[in-house]
N, C-alpha and C positions, 0 to 999 in steps of 0.2 A: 578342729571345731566341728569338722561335718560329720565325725563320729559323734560327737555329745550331742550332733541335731536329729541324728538317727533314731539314740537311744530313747529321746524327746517322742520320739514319733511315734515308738513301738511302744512306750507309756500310753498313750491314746487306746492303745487296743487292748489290753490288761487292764481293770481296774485293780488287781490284785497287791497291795502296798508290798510283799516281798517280792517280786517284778522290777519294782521299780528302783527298791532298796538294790538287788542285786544288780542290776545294770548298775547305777551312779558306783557303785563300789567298785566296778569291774575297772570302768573306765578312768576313774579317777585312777586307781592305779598303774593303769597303762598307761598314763598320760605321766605320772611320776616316772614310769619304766624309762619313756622316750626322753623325758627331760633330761635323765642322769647322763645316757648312751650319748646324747648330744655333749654334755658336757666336757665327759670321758674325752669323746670324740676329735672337740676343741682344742682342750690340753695337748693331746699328742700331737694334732699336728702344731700346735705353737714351741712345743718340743720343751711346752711346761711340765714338771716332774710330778706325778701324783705321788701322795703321801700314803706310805703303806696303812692298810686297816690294823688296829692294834688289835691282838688276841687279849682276852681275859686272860687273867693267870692267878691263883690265890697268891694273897699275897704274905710276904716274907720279909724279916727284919733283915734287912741289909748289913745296919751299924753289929747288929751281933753277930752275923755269919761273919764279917772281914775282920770281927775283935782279934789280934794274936795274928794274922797274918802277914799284916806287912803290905797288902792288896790294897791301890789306890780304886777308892769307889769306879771311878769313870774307867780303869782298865777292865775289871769286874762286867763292868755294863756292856764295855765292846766286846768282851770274851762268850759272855751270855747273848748277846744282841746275833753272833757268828753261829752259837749252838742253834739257837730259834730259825734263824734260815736255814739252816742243813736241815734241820727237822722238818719243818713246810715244802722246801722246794726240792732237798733229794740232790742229785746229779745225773742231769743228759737224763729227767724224767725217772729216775729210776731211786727208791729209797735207801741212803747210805746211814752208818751208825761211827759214830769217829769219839773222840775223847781227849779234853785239854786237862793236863796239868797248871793249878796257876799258884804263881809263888814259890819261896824257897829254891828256885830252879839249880842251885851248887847240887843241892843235897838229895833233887831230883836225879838229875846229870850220872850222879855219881852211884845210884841204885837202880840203872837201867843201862842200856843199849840199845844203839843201831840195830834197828833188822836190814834196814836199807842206807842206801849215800843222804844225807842230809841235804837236802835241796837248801836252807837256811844257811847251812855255813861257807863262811868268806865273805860272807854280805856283812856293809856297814852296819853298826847298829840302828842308824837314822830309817835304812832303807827294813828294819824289821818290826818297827814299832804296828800294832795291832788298831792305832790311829789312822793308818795309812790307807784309805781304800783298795789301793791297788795288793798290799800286802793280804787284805781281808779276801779277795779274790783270791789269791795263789792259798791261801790258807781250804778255803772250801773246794778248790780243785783237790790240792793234797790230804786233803778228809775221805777220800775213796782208798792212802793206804793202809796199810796194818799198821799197828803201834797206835802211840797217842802224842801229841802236841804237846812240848813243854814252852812254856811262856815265863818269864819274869814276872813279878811284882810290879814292874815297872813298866809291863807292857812288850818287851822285847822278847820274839817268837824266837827261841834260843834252837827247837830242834822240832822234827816231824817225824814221823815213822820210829817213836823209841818202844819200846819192849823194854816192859816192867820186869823186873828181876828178885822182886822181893818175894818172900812166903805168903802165901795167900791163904793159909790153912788158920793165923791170927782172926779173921775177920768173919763174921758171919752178916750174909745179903740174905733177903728175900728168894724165896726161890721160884726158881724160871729166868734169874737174870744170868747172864753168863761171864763167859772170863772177863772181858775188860772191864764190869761192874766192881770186881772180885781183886781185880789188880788195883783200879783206881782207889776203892778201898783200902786196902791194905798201904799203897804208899801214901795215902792221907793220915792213915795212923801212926805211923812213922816221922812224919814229916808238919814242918807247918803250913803245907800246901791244901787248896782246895781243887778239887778233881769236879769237869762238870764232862758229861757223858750223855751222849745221843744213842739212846735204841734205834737200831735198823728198823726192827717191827714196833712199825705204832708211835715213832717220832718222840716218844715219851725225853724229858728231860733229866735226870738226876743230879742234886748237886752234893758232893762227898765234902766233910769234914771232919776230922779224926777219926775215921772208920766205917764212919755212917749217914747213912742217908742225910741230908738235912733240909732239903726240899725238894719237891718233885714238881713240875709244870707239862701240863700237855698243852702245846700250841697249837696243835692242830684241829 
């Protein structure tokens, strides 16, 4: 209050009405600024959870992208929900690009390979579902390897680090994107899966369905 009595005061010596406008603006905002900082403040130490700021994103027909998939809406939302923080937050401060297969995962499976030991396998099914918090952590840890995320229909993180095996010469991308755009392509046109893909540079989002683009979001 002894700033707004200040600003009170220095009105006295300006008769000038922009003077005065711009002070009451100044402070009134700073007085919004300290409120929030307090608030903020509050919450952590009550060790109450703030709720993430939502990004705009254009928006997209859900019901017709998961038509022919087999994709339960809410595993869709966790599998997108996981693309969007790797794209914001990166890993250890640093921008990563990774890429989930979802749906159809036999036919996945059986059109790819290992580049590396599947951290995923010998785990229960319970312990892999994409429901799991703790799973959704190891999932954005393991987004720093090569290959791409295969996931069920059903939600269950079947494999990590696979290396697409099919022809890529089938599909034509925009250009500038590279190989994992070009792979996840290609096994969307084959398959009834949908492919959602994180660019390293610029966090950009793609989501593949039969070959092609079918919506793009930048969260950032």
């Amino acid at each position: 209050m002894s700033k707004f009595k200040q600003a009170s005061e220095l009105c006295d010596d300006f008769n000038e009405l922009g003077v005065m406008r711009t002070l009451a603006s100044y402070y009134y905002n700073r007085a919004l600024t300290l409120e929030k900082n307090i608030l903020i403040n509050s919450k952590q130490e009550t060790g109450e959870s703030l709720k993430p700021i939502k990004k705009e994103t254009p928006a997209f027909d859900e019901t017709f992208l998961l038509s022919g998939t087999g994709i339960e809406k809410a595993i869709f939302e966790a599998v997108l929900g996981m693309a969007v923080e790797i794209s914001q937050e990166g890993r250890e401060g640093h921008s990563i690009g990774t890429a989930f297969i979802l749906g159809d995962s036999a036919n996945i499976m059986a059109k790819s390979r290992q580049l590396i030991l599947n951290p995923f396998a010998g785990h229960s099914r319970e312990t892999r579902m994409v429901s799991d918090p703790e799973i959704r952590d190891n999932v954005k840890e393991f987004a720093q390897l090569d290959g791409v995320f295969v996931i069920s229909a059903e939600g269950v993180v079947e494999a990590a680090g696979r290396y697409i095996t099919v022809d890529t010469g089938m599909v034509s991308i925009p250009r500038g994107l590279g190989t994992r755009h070009s792979s996840v392509a290609a096994i969307t046109s084959l398959t009834k899966a949908l492919g959602v893909v994180v660019s390293q540079s610029g966090g950009v989002i793609r989501i593949f369905k039969a070959g092609r683009i079918a919506v793009t979001i930048r969260p950032r």
